[in-house]
N, CA, C and O atoms as CSV, one atom per row, in Angstrom:
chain,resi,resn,atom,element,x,y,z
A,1,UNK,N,N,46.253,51.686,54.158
A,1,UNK,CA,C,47.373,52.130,53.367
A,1,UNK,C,C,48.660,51.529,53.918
A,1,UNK,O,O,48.742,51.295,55.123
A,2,UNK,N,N,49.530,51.305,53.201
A,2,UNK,CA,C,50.650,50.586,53.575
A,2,UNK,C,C,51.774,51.093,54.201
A,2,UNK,O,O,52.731,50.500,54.701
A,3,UNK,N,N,51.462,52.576,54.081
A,3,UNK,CA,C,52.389,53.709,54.922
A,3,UNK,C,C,51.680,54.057,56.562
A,3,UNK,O,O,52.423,54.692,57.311
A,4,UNK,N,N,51.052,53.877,56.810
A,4,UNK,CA,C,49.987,53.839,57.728
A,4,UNK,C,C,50.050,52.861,58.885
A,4,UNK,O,O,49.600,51.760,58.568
A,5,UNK,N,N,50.426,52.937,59.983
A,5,UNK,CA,C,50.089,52.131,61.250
A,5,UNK,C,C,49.504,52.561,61.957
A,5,UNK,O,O,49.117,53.726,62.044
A,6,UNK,N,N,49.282,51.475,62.770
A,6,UNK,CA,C,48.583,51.563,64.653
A,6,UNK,C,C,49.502,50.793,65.408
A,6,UNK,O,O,50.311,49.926,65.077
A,7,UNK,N,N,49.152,51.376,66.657
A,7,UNK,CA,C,49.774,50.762,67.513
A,7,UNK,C,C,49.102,49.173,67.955
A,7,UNK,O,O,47.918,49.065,67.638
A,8,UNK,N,N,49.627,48.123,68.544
A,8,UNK,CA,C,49.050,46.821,68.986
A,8,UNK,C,C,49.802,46.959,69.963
A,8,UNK,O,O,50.899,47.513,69.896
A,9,UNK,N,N,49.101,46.274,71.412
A,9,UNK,CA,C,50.101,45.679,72.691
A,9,UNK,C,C,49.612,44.386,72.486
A,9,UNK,O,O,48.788,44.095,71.619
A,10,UNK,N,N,50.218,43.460,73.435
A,10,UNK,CA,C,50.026,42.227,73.643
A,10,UNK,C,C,51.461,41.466,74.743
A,10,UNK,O,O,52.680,41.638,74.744
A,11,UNK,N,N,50.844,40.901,75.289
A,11,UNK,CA,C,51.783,39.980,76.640
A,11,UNK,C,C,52.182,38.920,75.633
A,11,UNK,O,O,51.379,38.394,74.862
A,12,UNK,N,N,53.988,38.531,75.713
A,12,UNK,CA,C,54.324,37.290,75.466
A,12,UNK,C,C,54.953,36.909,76.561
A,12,UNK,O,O,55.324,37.640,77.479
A,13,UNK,N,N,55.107,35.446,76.442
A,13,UNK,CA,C,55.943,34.625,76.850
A,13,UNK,C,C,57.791,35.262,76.970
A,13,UNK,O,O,58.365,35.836,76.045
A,14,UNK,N,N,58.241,35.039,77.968
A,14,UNK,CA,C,60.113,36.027,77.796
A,14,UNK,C,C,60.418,35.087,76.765
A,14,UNK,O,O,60.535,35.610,75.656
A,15,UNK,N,N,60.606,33.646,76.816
A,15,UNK,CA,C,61.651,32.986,76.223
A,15,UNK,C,C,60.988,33.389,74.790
A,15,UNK,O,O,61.867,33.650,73.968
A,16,UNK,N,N,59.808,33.495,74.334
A,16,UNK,CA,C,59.588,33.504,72.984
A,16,UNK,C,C,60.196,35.477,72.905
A,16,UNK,O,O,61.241,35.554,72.258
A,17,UNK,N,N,59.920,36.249,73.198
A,17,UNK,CA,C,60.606,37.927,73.697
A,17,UNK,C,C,61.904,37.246,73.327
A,17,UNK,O,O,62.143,37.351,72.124
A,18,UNK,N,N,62.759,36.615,73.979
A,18,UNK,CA,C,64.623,36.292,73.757
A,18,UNK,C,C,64.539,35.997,72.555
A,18,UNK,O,O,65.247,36.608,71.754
A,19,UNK,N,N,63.552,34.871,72.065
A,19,UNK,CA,C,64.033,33.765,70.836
A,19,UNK,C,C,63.976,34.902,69.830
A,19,UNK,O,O,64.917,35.206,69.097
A,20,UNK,N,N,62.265,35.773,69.868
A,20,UNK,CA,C,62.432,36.924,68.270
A,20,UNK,C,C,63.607,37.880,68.645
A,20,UNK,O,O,64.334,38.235,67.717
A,21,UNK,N,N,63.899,38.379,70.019
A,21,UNK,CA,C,65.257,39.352,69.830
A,21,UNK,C,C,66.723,38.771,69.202
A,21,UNK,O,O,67.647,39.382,68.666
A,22,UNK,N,N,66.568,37.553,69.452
A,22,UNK,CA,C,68.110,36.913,69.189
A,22,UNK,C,C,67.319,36.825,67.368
A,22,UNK,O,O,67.969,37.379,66.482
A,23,UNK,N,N,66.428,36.364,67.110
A,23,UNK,CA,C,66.423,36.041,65.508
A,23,UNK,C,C,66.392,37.809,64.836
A,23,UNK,O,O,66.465,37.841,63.607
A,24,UNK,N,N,66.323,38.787,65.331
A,24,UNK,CA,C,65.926,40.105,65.054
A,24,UNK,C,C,67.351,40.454,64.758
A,24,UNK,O,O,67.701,40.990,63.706
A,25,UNK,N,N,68.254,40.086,65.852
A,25,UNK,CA,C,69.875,40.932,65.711
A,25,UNK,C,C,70.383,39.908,64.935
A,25,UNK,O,O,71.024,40.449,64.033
A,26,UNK,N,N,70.439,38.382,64.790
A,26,UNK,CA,C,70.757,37.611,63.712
A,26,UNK,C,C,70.329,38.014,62.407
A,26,UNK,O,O,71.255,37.995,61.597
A,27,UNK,N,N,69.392,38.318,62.014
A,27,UNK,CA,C,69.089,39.141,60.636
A,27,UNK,C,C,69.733,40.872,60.288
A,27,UNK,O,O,70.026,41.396,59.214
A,28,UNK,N,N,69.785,41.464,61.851
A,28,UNK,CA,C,69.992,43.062,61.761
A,28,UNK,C,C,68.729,43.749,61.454
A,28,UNK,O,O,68.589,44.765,60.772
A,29,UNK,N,N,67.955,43.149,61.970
A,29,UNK,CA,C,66.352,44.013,61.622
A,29,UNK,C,C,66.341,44.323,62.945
A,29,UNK,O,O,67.303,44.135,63.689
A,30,UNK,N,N,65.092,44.882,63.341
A,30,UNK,CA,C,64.353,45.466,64.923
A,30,UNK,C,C,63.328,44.673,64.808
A,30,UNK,O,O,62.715,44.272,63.818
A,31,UNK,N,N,63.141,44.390,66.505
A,31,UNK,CA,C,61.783,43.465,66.567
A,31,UNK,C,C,60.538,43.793,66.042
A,31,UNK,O,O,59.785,42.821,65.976
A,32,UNK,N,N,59.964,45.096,65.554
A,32,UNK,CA,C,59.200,45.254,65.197
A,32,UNK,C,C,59.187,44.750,63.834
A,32,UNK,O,O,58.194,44.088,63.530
A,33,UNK,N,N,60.230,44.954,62.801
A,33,UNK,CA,C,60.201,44.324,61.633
A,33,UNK,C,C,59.905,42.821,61.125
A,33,UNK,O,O,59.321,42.322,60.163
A,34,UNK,N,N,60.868,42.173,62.690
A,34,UNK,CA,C,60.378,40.893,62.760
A,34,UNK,C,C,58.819,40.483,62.482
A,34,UNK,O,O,58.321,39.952,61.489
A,35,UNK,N,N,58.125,40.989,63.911
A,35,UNK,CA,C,56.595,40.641,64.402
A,35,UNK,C,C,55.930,40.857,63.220
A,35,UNK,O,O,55.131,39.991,62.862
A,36,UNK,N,N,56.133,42.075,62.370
A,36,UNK,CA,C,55.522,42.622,61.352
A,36,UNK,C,C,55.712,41.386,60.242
A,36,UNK,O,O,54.580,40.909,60.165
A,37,UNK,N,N,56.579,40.637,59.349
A,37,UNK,CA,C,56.659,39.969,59.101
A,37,UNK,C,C,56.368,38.679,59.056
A,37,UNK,O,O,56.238,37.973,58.056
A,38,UNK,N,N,56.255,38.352,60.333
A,38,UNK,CA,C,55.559,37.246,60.979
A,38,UNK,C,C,54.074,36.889,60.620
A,38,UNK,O,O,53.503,35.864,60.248
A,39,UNK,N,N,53.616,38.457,60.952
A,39,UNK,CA,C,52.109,38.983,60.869
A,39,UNK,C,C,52.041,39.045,59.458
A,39,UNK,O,O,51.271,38.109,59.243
A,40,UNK,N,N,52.339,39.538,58.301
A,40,UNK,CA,C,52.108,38.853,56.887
A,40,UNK,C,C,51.989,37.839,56.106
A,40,UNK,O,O,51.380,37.613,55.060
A,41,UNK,N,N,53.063,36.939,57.179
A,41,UNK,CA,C,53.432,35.157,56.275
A,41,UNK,C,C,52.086,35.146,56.880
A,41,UNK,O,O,51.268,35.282,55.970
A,42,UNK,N,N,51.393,35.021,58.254
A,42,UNK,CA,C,50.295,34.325,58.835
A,42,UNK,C,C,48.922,34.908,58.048
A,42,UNK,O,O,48.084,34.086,57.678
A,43,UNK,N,N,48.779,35.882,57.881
A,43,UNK,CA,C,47.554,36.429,57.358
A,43,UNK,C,C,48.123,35.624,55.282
A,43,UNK,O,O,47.417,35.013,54.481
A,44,UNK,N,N,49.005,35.880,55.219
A,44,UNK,CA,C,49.270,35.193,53.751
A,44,UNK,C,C,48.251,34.038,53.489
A,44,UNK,O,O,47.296,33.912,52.722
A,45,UNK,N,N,49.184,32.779,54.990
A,45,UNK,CA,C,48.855,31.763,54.729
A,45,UNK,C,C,47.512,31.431,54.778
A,45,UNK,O,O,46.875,30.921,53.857
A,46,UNK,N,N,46.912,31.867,56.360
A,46,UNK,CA,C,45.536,32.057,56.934
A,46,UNK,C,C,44.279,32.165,56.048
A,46,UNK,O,O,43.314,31.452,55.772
A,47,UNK,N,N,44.857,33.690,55.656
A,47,UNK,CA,C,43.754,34.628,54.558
A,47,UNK,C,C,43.990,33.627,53.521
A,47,UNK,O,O,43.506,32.701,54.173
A,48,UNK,N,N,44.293,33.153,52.594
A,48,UNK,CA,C,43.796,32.047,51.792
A,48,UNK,C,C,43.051,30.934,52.280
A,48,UNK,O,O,41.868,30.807,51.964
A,49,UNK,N,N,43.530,30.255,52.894
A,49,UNK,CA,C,42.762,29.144,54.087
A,49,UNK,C,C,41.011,29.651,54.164
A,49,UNK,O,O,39.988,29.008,53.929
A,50,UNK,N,N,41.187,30.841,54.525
A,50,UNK,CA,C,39.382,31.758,55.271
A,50,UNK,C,C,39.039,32.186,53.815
A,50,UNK,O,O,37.846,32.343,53.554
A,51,UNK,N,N,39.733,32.339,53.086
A,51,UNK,CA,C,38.883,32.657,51.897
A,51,UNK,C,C,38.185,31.560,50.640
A,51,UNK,O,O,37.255,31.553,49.833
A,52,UNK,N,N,39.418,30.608,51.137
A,52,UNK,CA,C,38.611,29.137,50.510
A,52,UNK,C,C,37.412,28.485,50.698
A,52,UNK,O,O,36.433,28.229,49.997
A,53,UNK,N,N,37.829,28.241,52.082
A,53,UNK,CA,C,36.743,28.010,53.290
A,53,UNK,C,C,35.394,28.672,53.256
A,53,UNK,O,O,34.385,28.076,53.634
A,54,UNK,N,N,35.382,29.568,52.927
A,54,UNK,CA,C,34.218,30.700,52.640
A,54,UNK,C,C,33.927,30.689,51.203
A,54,UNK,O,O,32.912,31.334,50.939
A,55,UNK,N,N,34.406,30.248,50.370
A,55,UNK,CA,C,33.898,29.966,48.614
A,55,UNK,C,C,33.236,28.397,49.121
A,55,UNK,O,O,32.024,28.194,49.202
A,56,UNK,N,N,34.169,27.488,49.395
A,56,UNK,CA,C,33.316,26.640,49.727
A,56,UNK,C,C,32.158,26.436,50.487
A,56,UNK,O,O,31.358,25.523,50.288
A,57,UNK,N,N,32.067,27.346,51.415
A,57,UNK,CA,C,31.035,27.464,52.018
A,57,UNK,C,C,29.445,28.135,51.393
A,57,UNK,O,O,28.237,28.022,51.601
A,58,UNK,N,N,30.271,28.773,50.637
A,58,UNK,CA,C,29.140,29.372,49.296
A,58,UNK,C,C,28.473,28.727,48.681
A,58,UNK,O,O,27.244,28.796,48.723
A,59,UNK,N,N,29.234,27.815,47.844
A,59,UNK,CA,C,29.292,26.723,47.256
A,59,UNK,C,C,27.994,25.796,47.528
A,59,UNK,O,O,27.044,25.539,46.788
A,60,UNK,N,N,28.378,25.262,49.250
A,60,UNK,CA,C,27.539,24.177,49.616
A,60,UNK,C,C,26.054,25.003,49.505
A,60,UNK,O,O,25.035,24.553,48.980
A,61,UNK,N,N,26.207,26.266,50.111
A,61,UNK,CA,C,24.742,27.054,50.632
A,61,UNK,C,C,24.002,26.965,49.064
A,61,UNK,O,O,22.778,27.071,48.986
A,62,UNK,N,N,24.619,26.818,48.160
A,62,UNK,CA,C,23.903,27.498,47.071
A,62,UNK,C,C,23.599,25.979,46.519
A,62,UNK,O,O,22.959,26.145,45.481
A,63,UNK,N,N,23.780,24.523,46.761
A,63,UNK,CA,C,23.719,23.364,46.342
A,63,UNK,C,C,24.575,22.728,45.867
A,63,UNK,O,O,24.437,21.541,45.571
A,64,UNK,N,N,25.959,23.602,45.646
A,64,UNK,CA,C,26.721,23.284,44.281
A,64,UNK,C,C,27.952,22.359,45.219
A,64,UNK,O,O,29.047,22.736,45.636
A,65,UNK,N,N,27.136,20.773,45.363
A,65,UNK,CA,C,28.013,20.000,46.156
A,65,UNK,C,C,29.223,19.095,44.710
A,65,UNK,O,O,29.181,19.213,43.486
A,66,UNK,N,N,30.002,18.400,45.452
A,66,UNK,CA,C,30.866,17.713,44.281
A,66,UNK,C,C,30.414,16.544,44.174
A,66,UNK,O,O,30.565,16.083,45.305
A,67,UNK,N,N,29.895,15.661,43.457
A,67,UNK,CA,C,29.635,14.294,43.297
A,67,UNK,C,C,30.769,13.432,42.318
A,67,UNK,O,O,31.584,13.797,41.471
A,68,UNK,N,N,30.360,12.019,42.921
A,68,UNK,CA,C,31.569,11.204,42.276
A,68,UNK,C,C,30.975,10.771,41.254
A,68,UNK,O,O,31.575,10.063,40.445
């Protein structure tokens, strides 16, 4: 549900920690809004990528190759 979280930890790098705090108060968001954001464009882009990838992969299993 989209109202709904969990918590995540994870270790970064400081300078990349500075770079999202300075892009966080340049927008007026909180870092969490940032990361969160971040984490949508990537699964956006990704999750299409893995879901192609996986039709095609269907595709081949089942014979249905492309010929010229």
């Amino acid at each position: 549900m989209a109202n709904e979280s969990t918590r995540v930890s994870f270790m970064i790098d400081p300078d990349k920690r500075d770079s999202l705090d300075k892009i966080a108060c340049a927008y007026g968001k909180n870092l969490g809004t940032i990361i969160n954001e971040a984490i949508n464009q990537y699964i956006d882009i990704h999750g299409r990528h893995a879901s192609l990838a996986q039709i095609e992969a269907d595709a081949a299993e089942d014979g249905d190759f492309a010929t010229d």
